[in-house]
C-alpha positions as CSV (number, residue, x, y, z in Angstrom):
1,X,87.9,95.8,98.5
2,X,91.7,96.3,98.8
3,X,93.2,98.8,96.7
4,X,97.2,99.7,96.2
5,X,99.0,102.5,94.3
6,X,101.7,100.8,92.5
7,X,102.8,104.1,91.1
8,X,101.9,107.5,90.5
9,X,98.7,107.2,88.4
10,X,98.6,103.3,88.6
11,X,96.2,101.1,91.1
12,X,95.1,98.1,91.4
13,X,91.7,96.9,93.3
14,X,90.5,93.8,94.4
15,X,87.3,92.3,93.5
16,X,85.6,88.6,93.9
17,X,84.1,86.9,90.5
18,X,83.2,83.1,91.4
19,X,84.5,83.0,95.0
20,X,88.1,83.9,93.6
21,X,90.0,87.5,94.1
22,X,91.3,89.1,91.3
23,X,92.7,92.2,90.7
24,X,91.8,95.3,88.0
25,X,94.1,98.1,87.1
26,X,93.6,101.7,87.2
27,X,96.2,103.6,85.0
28,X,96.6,107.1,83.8
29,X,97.5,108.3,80.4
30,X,98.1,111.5,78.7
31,X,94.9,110.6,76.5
32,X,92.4,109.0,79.1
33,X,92.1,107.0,82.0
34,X,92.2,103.3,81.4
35,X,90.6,100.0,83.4
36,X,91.5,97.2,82.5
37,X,89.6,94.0,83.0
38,X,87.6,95.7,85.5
39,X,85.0,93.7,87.7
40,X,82.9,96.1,90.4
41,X,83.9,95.1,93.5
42,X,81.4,94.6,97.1
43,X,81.8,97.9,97.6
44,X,80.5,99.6,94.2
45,X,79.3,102.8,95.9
46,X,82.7,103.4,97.3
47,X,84.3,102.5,94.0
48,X,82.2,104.8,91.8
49,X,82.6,107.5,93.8
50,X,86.8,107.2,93.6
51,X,86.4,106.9,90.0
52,X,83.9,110.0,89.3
53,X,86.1,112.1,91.5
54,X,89.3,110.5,89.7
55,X,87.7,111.5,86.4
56,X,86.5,115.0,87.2
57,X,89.9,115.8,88.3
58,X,91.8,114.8,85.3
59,X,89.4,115.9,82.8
60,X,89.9,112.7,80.1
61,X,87.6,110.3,78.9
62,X,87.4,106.8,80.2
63,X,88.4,103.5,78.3
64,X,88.1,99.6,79.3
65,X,90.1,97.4,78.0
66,X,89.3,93.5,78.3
67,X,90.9,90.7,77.7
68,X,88.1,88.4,77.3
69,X,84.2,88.0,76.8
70,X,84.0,87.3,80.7
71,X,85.8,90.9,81.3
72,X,83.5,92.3,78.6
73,X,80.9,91.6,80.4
74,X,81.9,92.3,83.9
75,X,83.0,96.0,82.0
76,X,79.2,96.6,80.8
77,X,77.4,98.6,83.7
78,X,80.9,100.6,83.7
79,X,80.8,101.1,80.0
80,X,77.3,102.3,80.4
81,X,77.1,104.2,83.2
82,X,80.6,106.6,81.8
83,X,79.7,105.8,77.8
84,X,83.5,105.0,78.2
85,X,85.6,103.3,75.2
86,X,85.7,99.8,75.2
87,X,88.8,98.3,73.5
88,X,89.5,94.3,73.1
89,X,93.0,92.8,73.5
């Protein structure tokens, strides 16, 4: 897993879905903190740990946004496991 701030409150991560890399976004907003088209990466441990700590700090709710079924999917076990808001582009 690679991750990169882009800028203050915004981070990317890499993940692998069918032997291809992509890349999910982590932003903050006043309101929440936002994924969008997340997919867990290898290291899911690592990355759930970030995000609790992440979400303890700010003290906002968590929403998914996905831009597809596919991402839907791949959002479900995070979904569950925050009861986060799941919007559809």
């Amino acid at each position: 897993m690679e991750v990169q701030e882009l800028a203050p409150g915004l981070w990317r991560w890499s993940a692998r879905r069918d032997n291809a890399e992509v890349w999910c976004l982590y932003v903050e907003t006043d309101a929440a903190t936002v994924l969008i088209d997340p997919v867990l990466p290898d290291e899911p441990e690592r990355f759930f740990r970030a995000l609790d700590r992440d979400l303890e700090r700010r003290g906002k709710p968590l929403a998914i946004l996905c831009t597809s079924a596919e991402h839907e999917r791949e959002a479900a076990p995070l979904v569950e496991r925050y009861e986060a808001t799941l919007l559809r582009a």
